[in-house]
C-alpha positions as CSV (number, residue, x, y, z in Angstrom):
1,X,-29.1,211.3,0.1
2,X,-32.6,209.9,0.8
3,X,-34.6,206.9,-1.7
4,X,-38.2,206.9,-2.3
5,X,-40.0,204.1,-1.3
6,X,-40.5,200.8,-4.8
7,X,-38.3,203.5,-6.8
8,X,-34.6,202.7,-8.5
9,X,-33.4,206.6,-8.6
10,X,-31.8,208.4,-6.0
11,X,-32.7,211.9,-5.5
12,X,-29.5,214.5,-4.2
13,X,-30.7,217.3,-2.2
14,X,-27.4,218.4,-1.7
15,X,-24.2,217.8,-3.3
16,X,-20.6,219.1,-4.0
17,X,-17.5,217.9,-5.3
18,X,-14.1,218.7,-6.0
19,X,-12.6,216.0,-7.1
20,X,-11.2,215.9,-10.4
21,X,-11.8,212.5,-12.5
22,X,-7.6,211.7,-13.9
23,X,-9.4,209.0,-15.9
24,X,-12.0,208.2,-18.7
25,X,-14.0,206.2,-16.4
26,X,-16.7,208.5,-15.3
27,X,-20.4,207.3,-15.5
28,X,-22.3,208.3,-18.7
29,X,-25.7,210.0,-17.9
30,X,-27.7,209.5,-20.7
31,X,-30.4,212.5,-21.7
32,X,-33.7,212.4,-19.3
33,X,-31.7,211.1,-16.5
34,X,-33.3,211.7,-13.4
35,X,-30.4,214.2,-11.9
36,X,-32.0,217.2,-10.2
37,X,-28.8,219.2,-10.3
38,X,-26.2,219.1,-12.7
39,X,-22.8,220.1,-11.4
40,X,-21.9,224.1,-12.1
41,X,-18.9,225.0,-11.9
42,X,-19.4,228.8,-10.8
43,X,-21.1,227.8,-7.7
44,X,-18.3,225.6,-6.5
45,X,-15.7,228.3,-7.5
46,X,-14.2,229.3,-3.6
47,X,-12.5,232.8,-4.5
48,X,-12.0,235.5,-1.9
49,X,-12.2,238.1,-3.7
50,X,-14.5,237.1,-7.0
51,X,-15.0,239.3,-10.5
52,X,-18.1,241.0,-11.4
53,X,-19.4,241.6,-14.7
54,X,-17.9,244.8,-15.0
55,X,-14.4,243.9,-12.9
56,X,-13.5,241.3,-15.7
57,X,-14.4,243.2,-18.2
58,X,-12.4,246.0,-17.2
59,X,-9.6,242.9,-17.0
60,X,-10.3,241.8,-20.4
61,X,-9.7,245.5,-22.1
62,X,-7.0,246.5,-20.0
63,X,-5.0,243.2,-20.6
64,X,-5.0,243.9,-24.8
65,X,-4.7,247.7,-24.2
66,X,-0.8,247.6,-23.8
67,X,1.7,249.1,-25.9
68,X,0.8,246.7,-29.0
69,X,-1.4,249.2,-29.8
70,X,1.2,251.8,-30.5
71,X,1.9,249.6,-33.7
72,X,-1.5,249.1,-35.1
73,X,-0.4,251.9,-37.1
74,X,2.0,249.9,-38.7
75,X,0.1,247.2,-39.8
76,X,-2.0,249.9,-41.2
77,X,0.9,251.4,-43.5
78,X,1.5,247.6,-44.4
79,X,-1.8,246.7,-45.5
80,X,-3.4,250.2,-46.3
81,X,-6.8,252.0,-44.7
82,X,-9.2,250.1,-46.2
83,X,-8.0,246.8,-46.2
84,X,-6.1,247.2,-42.2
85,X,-9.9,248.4,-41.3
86,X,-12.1,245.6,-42.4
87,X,-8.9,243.6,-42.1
88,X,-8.4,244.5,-37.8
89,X,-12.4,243.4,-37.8
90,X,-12.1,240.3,-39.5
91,X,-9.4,239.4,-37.3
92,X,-11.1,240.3,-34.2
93,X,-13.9,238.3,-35.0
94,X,-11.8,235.2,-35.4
95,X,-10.1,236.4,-32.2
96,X,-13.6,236.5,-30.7
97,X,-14.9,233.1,-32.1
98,X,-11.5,230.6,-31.2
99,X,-11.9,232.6,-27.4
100,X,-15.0,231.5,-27.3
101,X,-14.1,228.1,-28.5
102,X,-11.8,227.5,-25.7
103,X,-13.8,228.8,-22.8
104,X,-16.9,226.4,-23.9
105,X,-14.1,223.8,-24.3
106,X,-13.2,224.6,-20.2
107,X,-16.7,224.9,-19.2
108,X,-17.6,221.5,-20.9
109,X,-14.5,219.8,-19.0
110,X,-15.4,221.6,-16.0
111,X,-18.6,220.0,-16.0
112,X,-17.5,216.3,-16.9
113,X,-14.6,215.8,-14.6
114,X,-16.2,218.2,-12.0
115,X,-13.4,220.8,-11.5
116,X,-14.6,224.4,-10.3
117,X,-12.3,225.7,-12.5
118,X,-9.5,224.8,-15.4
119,X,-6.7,227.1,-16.7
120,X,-5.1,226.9,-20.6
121,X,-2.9,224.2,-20.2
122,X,-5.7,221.9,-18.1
123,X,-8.1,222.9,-20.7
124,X,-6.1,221.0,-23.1
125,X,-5.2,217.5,-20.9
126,X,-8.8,217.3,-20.2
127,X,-10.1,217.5,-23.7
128,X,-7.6,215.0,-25.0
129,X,-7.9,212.9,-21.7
130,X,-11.6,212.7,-21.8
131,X,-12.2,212.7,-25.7
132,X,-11.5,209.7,-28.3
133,X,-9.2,206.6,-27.5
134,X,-7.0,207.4,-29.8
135,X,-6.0,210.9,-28.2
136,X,-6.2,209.9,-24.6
137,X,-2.7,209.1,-25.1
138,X,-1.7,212.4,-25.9
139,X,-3.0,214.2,-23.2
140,X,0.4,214.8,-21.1
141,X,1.7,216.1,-24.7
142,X,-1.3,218.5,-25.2
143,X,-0.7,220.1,-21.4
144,X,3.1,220.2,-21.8
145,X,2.5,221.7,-25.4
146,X,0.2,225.0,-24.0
147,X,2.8,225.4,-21.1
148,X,5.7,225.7,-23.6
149,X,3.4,227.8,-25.8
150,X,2.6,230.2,-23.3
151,X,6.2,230.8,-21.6
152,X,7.7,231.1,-24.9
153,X,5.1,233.7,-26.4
154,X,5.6,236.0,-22.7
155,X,8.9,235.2,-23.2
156,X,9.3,236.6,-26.2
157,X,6.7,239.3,-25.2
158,X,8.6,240.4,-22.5
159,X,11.8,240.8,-24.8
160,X,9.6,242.9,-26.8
161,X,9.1,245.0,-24.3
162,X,12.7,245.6,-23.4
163,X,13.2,246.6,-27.3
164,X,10.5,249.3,-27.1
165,X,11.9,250.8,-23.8
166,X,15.1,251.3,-25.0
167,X,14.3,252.8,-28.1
168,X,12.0,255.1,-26.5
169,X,14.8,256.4,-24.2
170,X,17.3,256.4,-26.9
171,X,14.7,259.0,-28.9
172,X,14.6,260.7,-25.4
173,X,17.9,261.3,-24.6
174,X,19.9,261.5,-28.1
175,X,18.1,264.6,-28.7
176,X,19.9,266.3,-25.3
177,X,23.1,264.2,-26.1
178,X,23.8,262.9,-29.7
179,X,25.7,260.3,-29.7
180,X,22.7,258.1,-27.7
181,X,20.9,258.0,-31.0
182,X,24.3,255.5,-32.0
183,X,23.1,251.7,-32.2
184,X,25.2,250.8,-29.2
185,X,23.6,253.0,-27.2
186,X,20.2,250.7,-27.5
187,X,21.9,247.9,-26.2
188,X,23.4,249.5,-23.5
189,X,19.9,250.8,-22.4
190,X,19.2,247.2,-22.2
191,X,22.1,246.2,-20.2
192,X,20.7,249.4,-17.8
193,X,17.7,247.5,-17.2
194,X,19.1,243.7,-16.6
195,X,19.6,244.8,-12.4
196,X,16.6,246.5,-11.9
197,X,14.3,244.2,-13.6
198,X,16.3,241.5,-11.8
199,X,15.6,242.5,-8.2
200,X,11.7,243.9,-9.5
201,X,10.8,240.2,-10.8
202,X,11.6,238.6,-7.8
203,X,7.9,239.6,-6.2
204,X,6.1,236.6,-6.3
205,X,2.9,237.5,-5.5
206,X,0.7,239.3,-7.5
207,X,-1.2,241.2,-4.8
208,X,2.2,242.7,-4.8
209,X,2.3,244.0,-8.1
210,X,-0.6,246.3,-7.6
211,X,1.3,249.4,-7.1
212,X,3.4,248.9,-10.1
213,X,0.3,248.2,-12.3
214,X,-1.0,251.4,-11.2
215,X,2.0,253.2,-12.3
216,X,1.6,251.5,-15.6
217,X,-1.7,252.4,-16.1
218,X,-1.3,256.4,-15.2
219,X,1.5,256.7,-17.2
220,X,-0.4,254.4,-20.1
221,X,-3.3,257.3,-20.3
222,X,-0.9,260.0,-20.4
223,X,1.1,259.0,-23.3
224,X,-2.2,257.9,-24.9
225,X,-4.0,261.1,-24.4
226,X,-0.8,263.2,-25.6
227,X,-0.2,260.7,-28.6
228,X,-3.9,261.3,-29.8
229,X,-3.5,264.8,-29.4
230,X,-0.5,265.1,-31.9
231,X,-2.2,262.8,-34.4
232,X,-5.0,265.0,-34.4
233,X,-3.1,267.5,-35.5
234,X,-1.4,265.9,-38.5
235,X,-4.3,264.6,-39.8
236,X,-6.2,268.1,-40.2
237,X,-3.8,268.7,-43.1
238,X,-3.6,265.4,-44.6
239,X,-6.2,264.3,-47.9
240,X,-7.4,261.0,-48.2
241,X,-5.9,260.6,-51.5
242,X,-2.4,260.9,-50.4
243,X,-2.6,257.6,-48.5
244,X,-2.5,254.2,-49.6
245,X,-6.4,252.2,-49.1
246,X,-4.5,248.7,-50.5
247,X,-0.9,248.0,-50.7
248,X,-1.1,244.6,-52.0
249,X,-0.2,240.5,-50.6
250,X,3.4,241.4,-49.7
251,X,2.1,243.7,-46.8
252,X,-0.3,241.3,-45.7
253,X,2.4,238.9,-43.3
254,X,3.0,241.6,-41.2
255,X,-0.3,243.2,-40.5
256,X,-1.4,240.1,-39.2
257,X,1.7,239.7,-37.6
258,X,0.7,242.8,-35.6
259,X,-2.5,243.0,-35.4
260,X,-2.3,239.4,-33.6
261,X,0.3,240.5,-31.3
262,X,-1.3,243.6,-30.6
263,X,-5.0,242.6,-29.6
264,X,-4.6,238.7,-28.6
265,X,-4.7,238.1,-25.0
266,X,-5.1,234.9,-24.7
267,X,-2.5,234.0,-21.9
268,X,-5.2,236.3,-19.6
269,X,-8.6,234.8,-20.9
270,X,-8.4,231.7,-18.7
271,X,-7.6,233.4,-15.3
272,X,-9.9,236.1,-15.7
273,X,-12.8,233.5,-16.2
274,X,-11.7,231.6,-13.5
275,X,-12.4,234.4,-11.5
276,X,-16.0,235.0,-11.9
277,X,-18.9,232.8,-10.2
278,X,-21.3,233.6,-12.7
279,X,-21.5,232.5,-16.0
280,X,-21.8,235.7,-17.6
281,X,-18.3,235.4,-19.5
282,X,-19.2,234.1,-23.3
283,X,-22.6,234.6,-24.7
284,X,-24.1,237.2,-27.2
285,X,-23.6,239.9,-23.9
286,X,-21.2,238.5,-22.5
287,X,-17.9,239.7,-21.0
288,X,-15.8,238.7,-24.4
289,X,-18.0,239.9,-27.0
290,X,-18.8,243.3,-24.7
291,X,-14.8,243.2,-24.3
292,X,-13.6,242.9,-27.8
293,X,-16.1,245.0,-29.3
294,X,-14.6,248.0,-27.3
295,X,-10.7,246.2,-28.0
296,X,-11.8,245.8,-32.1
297,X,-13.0,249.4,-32.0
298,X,-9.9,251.3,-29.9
299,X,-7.4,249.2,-32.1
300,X,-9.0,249.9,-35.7
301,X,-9.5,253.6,-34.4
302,X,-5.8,253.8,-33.2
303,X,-4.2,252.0,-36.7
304,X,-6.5,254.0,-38.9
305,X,-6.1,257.1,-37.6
306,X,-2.2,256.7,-37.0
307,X,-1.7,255.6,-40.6
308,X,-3.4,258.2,-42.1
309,X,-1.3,260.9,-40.0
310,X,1.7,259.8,-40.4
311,X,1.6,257.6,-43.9
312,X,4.8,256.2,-45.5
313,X,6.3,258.3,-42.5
314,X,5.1,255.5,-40.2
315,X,7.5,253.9,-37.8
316,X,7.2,251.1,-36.1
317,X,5.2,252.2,-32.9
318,X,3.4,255.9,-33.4
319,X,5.6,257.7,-30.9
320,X,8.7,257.4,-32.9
321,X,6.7,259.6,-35.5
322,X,6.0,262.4,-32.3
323,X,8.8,265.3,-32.7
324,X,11.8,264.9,-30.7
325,X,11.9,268.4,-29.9
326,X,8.7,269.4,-28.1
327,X,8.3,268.7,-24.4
328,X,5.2,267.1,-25.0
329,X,6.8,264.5,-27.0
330,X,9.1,264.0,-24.8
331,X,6.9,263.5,-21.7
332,X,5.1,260.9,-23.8
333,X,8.3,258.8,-24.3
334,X,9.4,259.2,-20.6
335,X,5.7,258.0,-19.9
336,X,5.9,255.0,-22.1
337,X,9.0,253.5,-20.9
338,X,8.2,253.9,-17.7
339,X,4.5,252.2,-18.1
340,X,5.9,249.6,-20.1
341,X,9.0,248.7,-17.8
342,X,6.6,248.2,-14.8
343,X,3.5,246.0,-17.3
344,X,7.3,243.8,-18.0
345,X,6.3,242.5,-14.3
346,X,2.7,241.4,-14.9
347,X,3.7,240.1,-18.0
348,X,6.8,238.1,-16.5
349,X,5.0,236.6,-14.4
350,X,3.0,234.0,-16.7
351,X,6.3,232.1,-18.0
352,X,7.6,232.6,-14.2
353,X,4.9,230.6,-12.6
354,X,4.9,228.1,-15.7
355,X,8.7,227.5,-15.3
356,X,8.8,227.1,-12.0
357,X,6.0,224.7,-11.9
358,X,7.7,222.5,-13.8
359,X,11.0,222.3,-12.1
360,X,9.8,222.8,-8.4
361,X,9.1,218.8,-8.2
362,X,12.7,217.8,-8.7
363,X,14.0,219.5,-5.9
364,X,14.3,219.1,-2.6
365,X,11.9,221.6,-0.5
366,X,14.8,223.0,1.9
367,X,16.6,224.7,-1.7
368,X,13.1,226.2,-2.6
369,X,13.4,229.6,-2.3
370,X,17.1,229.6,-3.6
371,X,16.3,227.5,-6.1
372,X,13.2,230.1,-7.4
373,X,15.1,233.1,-7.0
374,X,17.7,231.7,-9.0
375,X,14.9,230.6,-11.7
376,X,13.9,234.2,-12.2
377,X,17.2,235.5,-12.2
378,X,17.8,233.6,-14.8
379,X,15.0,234.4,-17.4
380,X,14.8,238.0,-17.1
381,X,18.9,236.9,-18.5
382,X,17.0,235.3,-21.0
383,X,14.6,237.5,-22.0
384,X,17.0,240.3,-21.7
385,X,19.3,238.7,-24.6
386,X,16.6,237.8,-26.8
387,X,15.9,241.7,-27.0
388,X,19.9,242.5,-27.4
389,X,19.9,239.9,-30.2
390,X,17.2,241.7,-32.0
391,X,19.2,244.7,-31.6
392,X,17.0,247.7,-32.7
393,X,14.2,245.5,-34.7
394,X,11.2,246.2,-33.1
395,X,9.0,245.7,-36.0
396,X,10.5,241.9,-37.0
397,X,10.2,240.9,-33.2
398,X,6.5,241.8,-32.8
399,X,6.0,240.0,-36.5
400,X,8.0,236.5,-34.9
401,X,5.9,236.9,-31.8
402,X,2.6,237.1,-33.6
403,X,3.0,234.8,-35.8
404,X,4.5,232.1,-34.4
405,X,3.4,232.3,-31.0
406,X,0.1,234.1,-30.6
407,X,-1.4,232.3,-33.5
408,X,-0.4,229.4,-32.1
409,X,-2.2,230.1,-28.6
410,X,-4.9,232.2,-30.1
411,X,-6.3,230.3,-33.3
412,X,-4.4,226.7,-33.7
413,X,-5.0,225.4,-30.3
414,X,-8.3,226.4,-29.7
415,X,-9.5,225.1,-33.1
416,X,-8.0,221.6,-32.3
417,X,-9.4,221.3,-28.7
418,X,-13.0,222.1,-30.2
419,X,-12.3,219.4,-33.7
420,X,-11.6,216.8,-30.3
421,X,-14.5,218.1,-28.2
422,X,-16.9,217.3,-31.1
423,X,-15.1,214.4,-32.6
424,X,-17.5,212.7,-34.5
425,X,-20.5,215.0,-34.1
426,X,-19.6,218.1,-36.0
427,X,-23.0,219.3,-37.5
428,X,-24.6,219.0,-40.7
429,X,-22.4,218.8,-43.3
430,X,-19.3,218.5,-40.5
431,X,-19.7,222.2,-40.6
432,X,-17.4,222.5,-37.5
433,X,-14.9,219.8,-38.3
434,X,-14.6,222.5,-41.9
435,X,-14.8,225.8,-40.0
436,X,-12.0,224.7,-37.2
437,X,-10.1,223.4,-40.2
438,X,-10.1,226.3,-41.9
439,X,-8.9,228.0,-38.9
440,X,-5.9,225.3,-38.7
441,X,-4.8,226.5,-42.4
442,X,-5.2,230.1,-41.8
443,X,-2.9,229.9,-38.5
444,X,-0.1,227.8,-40.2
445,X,-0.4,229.9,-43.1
446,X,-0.2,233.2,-41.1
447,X,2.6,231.5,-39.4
448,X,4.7,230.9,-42.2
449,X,4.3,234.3,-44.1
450,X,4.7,236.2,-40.7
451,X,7.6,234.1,-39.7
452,X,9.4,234.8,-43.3
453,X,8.3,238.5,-43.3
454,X,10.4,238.7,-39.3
455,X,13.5,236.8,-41.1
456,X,13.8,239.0,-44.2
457,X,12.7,241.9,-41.7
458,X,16.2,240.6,-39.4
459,X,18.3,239.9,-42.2
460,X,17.5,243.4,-44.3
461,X,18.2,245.6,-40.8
C-alpha cells in the first residue's frame, strides 16, 4: 500500500481478503470513491478443480433432468395441452427470474462482506444481517429457515424416490409373478431397499459418488430413449381432437404441483455457482438462461407429447402407461429403478450434510464418526417411512413436495431476500417491491391449492 505525496487517498496495488464481515459495521464507499479495485468474488474463489461454461451447464440440466420428468405428463392430463404448454413456460420463466434473484442476491453479499463464495442458507443470513435494522435481528432465523427448507424438501424428495422404485419393480415383476402387483408387495419392495440404501449412504464424500452417478446417468438415457420410442408410436394414431387443450381450475393445483417438482433445482443452483470463477452464470447468455431454455423445452416436449399419447390413460409417471408385456418395456423399468436408486445418493446427500452440520457442534469429536454414521442410518429410516406412509401415492407425494417445499425454496424465499436487498429503493413505482410481492401470493397460493389437492389426493386412495 503506497500514498502519494499532499494526497488523502490511498491507492491498493494489490489486495485480497477473506474475511467475512459477522456485523453491519463495514465502511460505506460512497459512488466516485477513489477504489481502483472492487472486490470480485470469482477471482478469490480457490477451487481445485473449477466449472467452465459448459461443465456447469451440463450441471444445471442434468440436475432437473431426473425422473420428475417422467410426470410432466401428468400435469399435462391435469391441465390439458394447451394450457400445460404455455403453462410449463410461464412457470419456467418465473423459475428462471426468482434463480436469478437469488444468485444477484449472493453475488451482492459476496461483494459487501467480501466472501468468495455464499451457499443458500448464507445467502439468506447475509441479506437479513446486512440489510435494514429492523431485520438484522432475524438473520439466525432466515439461515436456520433455508436449512430446514432444504433437508425437508430432499427429504421428502428422496422418499419420493423410494415410491417410484418400488412401483416400477412391482410393474416388473407382477407380470412374471401375480401376486407382486398386491399393495403389500410395494411396501415390501421398500423394506428391500432400507439395508442397501443404509450401507450406500454412508459414503461421505462426493468424489465417491461418481461411479454411481454414472450408473444413473446410463441407465437414465436408456429408459428415456426407449420411453420416447413407445410414445412415438401411440401418438401416430391419436387426433388432436380426442384430447383435452383445457381441463378447467380444479386441474390446476397439481400441474403446478408437478411441474415445480419436476424442473426446480434449486437445492443445486448455489453449489454449482460456487464452482465457477467467472461470472458467466446469470446474464442474458448466461449459464441459467442457456440452462433452462434447454430444461423449459425437454420438459414441455416430454408433458406434451406424453399427454397426447397416452390421454385420460395417463398414469402418474409415463412408464406405468409402457406395456407390461414387451421386453422393451420391461428393460425400461429395470433401467429406471436402477438409475433412480443410485440419483437417491446424490440426492441424500443435501439433508445429510445439513443435518449433520447442525448437530456435529454438540458433540464431543472422539464420537464423530459414530455419531455420523448413526445420523445417516437414521434418515434413510426416515425417509424410508415417509414413502411407506404414502403407500402407493406417487402422484399426491410429488404434489406435497412441490408445493409446499419447492415453492417455498424456489419462488417465496428468493422473492423475500430481493424485497430486503432493495428495501427502500424498489424502482419507479416500487415496481420490484409489486413484482416480488406478487411472487409471495402466487407461492402461498400455489401452496395451498397443491397442498389440498396432495390431501384429497391421500385421503381419496
Amino acid at each position: 500500500m503506497t500514498k502519494k505525496k499532499h494526497e488523502s487517498v490511498f491507492t491498493l496495488d494489490s489486495y485480497t481478503s477473506t474475511t467475512t464481515l459477522a456485523t453491519n459495521d463495514q465502511i460505506k464507499i460512497p459512488i466516485g470513491s477513489s477504489i481502483e479495485k472492487i472486490y470480485s468474488p470469482y477471482d478469490n474463489r480457490k477451487l481445485e478443480h473449477p466449472n467452465t461454461y459448459v461443465g456447469a451447464f451440463v450441471h444445471l440440466v442434468k440436475s432437473s433432468l431426473g425422473s420428475g420428468i417422467l410426470s410432466m405428463p401428468r400435469a399435462f392430463h391435469s391441465a390439458g395441452l394447451l394450457v400445460g404448454l404455455f403453462g410449463t413456460i410461464l412457470v419456467g420463466l418465473l423459475c428462471t427470474h426468482t434463480v436469478n434473484l437469488l444468485v444477484s442476491a449472493s453475488q451482492r453479499m459476496c461483494i459487501l462482506t467480501k466472501t468468495p463464495s455464499l451457499g443458500y442458507a448464507g445467502t439468506a443470513e447475509a441479506v437479513f444481517k446486512n440489510g435494514p435494522k429492523i431485520f438484522q435481528r432475524w438473520s439466525t432465523f432466515a439461515k436456520n429457515f433455508a436449512d430446514i427448507a432444504l433437508a425437508l424438501t430432499y427429504n421428502v424428495g428422496c422418499s419420493v424416490y423410494i415410491v417410484f422404485i418400488s412401483e416400477s419393480v412391482v410393474k416388473l415383476v407382477s407380470f412374471y409373478y401375480e401376486p407382486a402387483a398386491d399393495p403389500a408387495w410395494s411396501q415390501y419392495f421398500k423394506l428391500m431397499m432400507l439395508l442397501p440404501l443404509i450401507l450406500l449412504c454412508q459414503v461421505r464424500e462426493l468424489k465417491h459418488l461418481v461411479p454411481f452417478s454414472f450408473i444413473a446417468n446410463i441407465t437414465m438415457v436408456v429408459a428415456f430413449g426407449i420411453t420416447l420410442y413407445y410414445m412415438c408410436v401411440q401418438i401416430k394414431d391419436v387426433k388432436v381432437e380426442d384430447r383435452e387443450l383445457v381441463t378447467g381450475f380444479n386441474g390446476l393445483p397439481v400441474f403446478f404441483s408437478t411441474v415445480i417438482f419436476s424442473m426446480e433445482g434449486i437445492g443445486t443452483i448455489m453449489p454449482v455457482e460456487n464452482s465457477m470463477v467467472t461470472p458467466n452464470f446469470i446474464g442474458c447468455s448466461g449459464v441459467l438462461n442457456m440452462g433452462m431454455t434447454v430444461i423449459v423445452t425437454l420438459f414441455s416436449a416430454m408433458g406434451f407429447f406424453g399427454y397426447y399419447a397416452y390421454g385420460a390413460e395417463t398414469k402418474d409417471t409415463i412408464t406405468q402407461n409402457l406395456p407390461s408385456e414387451e421386453i422393451m418395456a420391461q428393460v425400461v423399468q429395470a433401467a429406471i429403478s436402477i438409475s433412480v436408486f443410485f440419483t437417491f445418493m446424490l440426492q441424500y446427500y443435501v439433508p445429510t450434510e445439513i443435518t449433520w452440520r447442525k448437530i456435529r457442534p454438540k458433540i464431543p469429536e472422539k464420537h464423530h464418526n459414530i455419531a455420523e454414521i448413526i445420523t445417516r442410518t437414521l434418515l434413510v429410516c426416515f425417509i424410508v417411512s415417509i414413502a411407506a406412509a404414502a403407500g402407493r401415492n406417487l402422484g399426491p407425494l410429488i404434489d406435497m413436495a412441490g408445493a409446499i417445499f419447492l415453492a417455498t425454496l424456489g419462488f417465496l424465499i428468493p422473492a423475500v431476500l430481493d424485497i430486503v436487498i432493495n428495501w427502500g429503493n424498489w424502482g419507479k413505482f416500487n415496481y420490484i417491491l409489486v413484482k416480488d410481492l406478487l411472487l409471495c401470493i402466487f407461492s402461498l397460493l400455489g401452496t395451498a391449492a397443491g397442498t389440498h389437492s396432495a390431501i384429497k389426493g391421500f385421503m381419496n386412495s
